[in-house]
N, C-alpha and C positions, 0 to 999 in steps of 0.2 A: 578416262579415255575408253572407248567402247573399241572392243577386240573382235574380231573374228570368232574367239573362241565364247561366247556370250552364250546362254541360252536365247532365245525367243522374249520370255517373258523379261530378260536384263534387259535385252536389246532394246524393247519396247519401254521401258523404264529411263534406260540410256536417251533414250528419243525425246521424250518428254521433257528429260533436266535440259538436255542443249538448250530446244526450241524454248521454253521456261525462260533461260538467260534473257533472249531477245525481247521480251515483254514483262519483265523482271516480276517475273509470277510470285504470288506470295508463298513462302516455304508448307504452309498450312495446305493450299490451294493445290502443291504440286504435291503431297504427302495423300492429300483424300483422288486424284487422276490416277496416281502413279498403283493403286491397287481395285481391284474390281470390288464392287458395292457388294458381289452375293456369289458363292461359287457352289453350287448343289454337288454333289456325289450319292450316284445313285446304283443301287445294286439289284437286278431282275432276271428273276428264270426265266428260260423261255426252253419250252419241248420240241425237241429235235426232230427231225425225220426216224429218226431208228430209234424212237421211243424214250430216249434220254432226255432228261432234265439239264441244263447248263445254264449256269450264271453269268450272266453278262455286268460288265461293271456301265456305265456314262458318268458325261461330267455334262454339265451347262454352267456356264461363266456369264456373269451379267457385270456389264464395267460399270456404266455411269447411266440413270434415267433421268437426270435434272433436265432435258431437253426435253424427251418425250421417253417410249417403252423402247427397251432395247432390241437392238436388230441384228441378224446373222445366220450363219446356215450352222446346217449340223454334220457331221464327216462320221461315217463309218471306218475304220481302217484300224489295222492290228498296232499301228505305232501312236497312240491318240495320248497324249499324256496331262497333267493336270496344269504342266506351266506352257505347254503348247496352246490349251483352249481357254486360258488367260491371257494369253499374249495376242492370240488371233481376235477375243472380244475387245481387247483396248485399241489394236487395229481398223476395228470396224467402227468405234464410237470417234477417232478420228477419219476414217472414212466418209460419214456418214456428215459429219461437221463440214468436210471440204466442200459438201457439193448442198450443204445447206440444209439439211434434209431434219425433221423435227422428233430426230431419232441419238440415242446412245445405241453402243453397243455391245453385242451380245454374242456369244457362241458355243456349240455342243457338240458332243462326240460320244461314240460307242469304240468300246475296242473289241474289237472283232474283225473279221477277213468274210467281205461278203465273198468274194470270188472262192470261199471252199461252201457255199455257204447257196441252199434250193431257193426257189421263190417264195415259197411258203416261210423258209424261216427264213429269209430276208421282211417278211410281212412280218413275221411275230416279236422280231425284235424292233423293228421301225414303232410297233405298236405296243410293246411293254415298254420301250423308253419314254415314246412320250406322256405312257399312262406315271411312269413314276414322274415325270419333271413336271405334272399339272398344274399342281400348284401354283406354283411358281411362271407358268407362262397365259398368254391369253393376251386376244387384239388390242388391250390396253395395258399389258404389261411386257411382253415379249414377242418377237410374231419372227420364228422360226423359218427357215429356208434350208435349199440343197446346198450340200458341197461337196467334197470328196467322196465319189462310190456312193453319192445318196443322187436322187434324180425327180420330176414330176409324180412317179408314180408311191415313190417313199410317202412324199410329201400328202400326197392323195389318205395313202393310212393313217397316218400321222393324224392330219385333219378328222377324216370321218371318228377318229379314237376320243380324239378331244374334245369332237360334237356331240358322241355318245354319252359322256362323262357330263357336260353340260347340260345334254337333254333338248338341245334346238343347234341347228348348224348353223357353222362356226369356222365361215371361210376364210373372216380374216385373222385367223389364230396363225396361219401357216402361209406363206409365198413360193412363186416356184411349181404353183401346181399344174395340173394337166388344166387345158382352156374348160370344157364344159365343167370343173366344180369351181369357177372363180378364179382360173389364171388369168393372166393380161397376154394379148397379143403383142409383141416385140420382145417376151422375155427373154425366149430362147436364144437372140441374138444382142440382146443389150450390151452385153459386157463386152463384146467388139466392138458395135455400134458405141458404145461410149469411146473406146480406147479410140476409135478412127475420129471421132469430133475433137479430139485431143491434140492427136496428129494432125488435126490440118489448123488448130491454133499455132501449135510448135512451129511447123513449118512457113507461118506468116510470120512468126516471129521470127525466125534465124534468115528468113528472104531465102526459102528453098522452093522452089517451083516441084509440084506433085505431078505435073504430067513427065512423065522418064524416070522420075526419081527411084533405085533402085531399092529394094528392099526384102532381107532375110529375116526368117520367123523360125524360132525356135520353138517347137511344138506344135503336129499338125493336127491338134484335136478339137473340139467344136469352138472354142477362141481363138484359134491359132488360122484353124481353115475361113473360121468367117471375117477375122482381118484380112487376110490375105484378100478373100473374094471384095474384100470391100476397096481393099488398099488398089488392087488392080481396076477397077469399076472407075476406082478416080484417073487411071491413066499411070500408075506405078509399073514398075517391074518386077515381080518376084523373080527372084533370083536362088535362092537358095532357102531351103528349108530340113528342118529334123525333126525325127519321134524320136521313139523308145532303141530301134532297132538302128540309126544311123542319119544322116546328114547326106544331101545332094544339093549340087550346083549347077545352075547354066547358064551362061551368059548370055545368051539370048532370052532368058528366062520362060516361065512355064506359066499352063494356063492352069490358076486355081484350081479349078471345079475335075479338067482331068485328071489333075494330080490325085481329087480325093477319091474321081473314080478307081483309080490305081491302086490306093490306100484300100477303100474297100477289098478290092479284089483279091489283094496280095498279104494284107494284114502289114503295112510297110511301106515310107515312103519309097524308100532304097529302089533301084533296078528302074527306073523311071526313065521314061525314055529313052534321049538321048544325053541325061544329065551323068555328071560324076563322080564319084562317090567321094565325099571330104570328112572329116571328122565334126563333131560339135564343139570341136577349138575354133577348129577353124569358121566354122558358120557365125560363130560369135565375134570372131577378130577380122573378119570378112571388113572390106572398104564398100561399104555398102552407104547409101546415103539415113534408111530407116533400120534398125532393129526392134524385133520386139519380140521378146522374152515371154512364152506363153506357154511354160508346164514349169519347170521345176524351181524351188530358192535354193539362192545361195550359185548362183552357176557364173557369175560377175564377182569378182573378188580382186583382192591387192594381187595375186600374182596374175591374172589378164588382164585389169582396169588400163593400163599404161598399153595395151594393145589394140582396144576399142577402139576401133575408126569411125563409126557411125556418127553423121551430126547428130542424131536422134535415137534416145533409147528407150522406147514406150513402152513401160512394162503390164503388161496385159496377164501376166502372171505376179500371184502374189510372193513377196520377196527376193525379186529374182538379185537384187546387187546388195551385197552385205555392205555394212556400214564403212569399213576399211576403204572399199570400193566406190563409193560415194564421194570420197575427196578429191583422189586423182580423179575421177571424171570430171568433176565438177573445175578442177585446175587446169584441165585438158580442154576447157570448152564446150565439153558433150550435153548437148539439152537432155535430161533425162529428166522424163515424164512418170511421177512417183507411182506406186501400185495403187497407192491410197487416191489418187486423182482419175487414172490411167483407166482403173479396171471400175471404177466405181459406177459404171453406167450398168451394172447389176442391181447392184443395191438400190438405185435410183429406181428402175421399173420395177422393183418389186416393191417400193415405197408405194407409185401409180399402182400397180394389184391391189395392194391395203386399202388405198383408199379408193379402188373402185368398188371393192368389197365392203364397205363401208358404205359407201352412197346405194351399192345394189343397182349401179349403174354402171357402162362398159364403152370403154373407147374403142376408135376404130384403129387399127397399125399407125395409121400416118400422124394419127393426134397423139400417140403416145410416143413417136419416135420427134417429134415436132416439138412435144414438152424436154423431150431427153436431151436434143442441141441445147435447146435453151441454157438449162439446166449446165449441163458441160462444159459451154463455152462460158459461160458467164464464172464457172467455178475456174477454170484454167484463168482468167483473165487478172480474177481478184489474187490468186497463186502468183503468178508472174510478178504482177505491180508488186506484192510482199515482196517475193524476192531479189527486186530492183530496189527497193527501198533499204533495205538491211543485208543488200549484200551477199548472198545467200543461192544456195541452191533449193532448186524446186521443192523438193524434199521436204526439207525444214521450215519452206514456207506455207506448205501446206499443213506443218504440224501446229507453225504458230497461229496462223489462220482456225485451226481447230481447236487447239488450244486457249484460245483468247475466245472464243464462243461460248468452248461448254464452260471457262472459270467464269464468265460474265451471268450465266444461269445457275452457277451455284453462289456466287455470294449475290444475287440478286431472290433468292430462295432464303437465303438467311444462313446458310447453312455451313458459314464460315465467320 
């Protein structure tokens, strides 16, 4: 029985054995998914601003490459731990399964705090981790991305490091990056743009009409604002949304884009017009017709689950409903739209970056947001049917859906 109290890496383990049951996976099969192929730990100085020497630790976790090279971003942050960046790679290699894509996954972290931390030594350490993980990564073994507190310009170092070490550049070692050394245009906005091709399967599916249709976003930061502006473009209502500092409602609701002028301005959704100020209980247990969870996990649990109104919970952020959380929705009627489906229009354009990087040829916005519906709606479609079929929530049928891919590439490999 998977708890609440689980680490990450159980939870992800927990995940597997369910989903496993439904396609009575071979105990062999679920033993070689259930652990990452390769977990590097790496230890590198890097020289301070005031003349010190400091060692910084990373990790890179590599799950599964029986499909192709592993895929994932990499997170700076002081809480980075070894079974957090095992659990986020086994995430990604079913992520990456759900939407088709000819990738395992992968993921890496520094523990460090860039926020005490100059541009300069944000450079030096972007650039002694990737020089220790070399080995080990490259556009046919791993091809590295941004995540948490890492961004296009990380990713920029990163690269030029590894094309040094190579000796000829080496754009498609890294995704995520700024346009002129090899980004794709639509990245920036993919990971909304997928979660809103999601939402409007969902909503064909449950027979909910998007023009009116109301909807609150938890997290107004570059997923959160650019659902919103996507979600209102189609004719929706934002209604209520939260940061870091608080939660606002209006029932007439608000115009995206001022909101985020406001945000700039003030560092804060809060004090927003004529909106009023509610808790992120409340924004979450809001009768709203869309939710969508885009900053924090874990914020959907057994003690809210039974409070959830939304016909729709599209989680746009990774983790956001513990497993607990998942039944009573799921018994409640709540369509909820998995992270691993939801958010995955990230990974999917940075899949297009690799291989435009690769042909050394570059699409234009509209053919890579044109490839990304495809892509989405066709992965929601094959999800749902799963789910209809065996009874099931979205969730699980996205695990078995991944799961029955990448076992079908490992004992077709030999490798069982």
């Amino acid at each position: 029985m998977v708890t609440e109290s689980l680490n990450a890496f159980e939870i992800a383990q927990q995940q597997i054995h369910e989903a496993g049951k439904y396609i009575n996976l071979d105990p062999a099969l679920e033993a070689i998914i259930k652990e990452p192929k390769r977990v590097l730990i790496v230890s590198f100085p890097v020289k301070m601003d005031d003349g010190t020497t400091k060692v910084f630790q990373g990790i890179r976790s590599q799950h599964n490459d029986a499909i192709g090279p592993c895929k994932g971003g990499i997170r700076f942050h002081p809480d980075v731990t070894v079974d957090e960046v095992k659990a986020l790679s086994m995430w990604m290699t079913f992520k990456c399964g759900v939407v088709g894509l000819p990738y395992g996954g992968g993921k890496g972290g520094v523990i460090c705090n860039p926020k005490e931390m100059s541009q300069g030594e944000l450079e030096r350490v972007a650039r002694g981790f990737i020089e220790a993980i070399a080995a080990i990564v490259g556009p046919d073994k791993d091809i590295p991305a941004p995540d948490v507190y890492t961004n296009a310009q990380v990713m920029a170092w990163m690269m030029d490091t590894y094309s040094r070490i190579a000796g000829s550049n080496q754009f498609g070692v890294i995704t995520g990056k700024p346009i002129i050394v090899g980004g794709s245009l639509g990245r920036n906005e993919a990971t909304a743009q997928g979660c809103i091709y999601t939402i409007i399967k969902a909503a064909e599916k449950i027979g909910l009409n998007l023009q009116g249709a109301t909807v609150a976003i938890q997290g107004y930061g570059n997923a959160g604002y650019i659902a919103a502006r996507l979600l209102h473009d189609l004719g929706c209502k934002l209604v209520a949304v939260s940061d870091s500092r608080g939660a606002v409602y209006s029932e007439d609701g608000v115009d995206p884009s001022h909101l985020l002028e406001h945000k700039q301005k003030t560092g804060s959704c809060v004090e927003f017009g004529t909106c009023s100020l509610i808790t992120g209980e409340d924004l979450l247990e809001m009768d709203v017709d869309i939710l969508v969870p885009a900053a924090l996990e874990n914020v959907i649990t057994s003690k809210n689950a039974a409070n959830i109104k939304a016909k729709i919970v599209a989680e746009a952020a990774n983790g956001p409903t513990t497993p607990d959380a998942d039944k009573v929705l799921f018994e409640n009627g709540v369509m909820v739209i998995p992270d691993i489906l939801a958010n995955a229009g990230g990974v999917t354009v940075s899949y297009f970056e690799w291989v435009q990087n690769l042909m050394n040829y570059y699409w234009t916005k509209e053919e890579v947001n044109t490839k990304l519906k495809a892509l989405m709606f066709d992965a929601f479609d094959k999800t749902y049917i799963t789910s209809q079929e065996h009874k099931v929530d979205m969730r699980t049928a996205a695990y078995i859906n991944s799961i029955t891919r990448l076992s079908e590439a490992i004992k077709a490999r030999g490798l069982v």
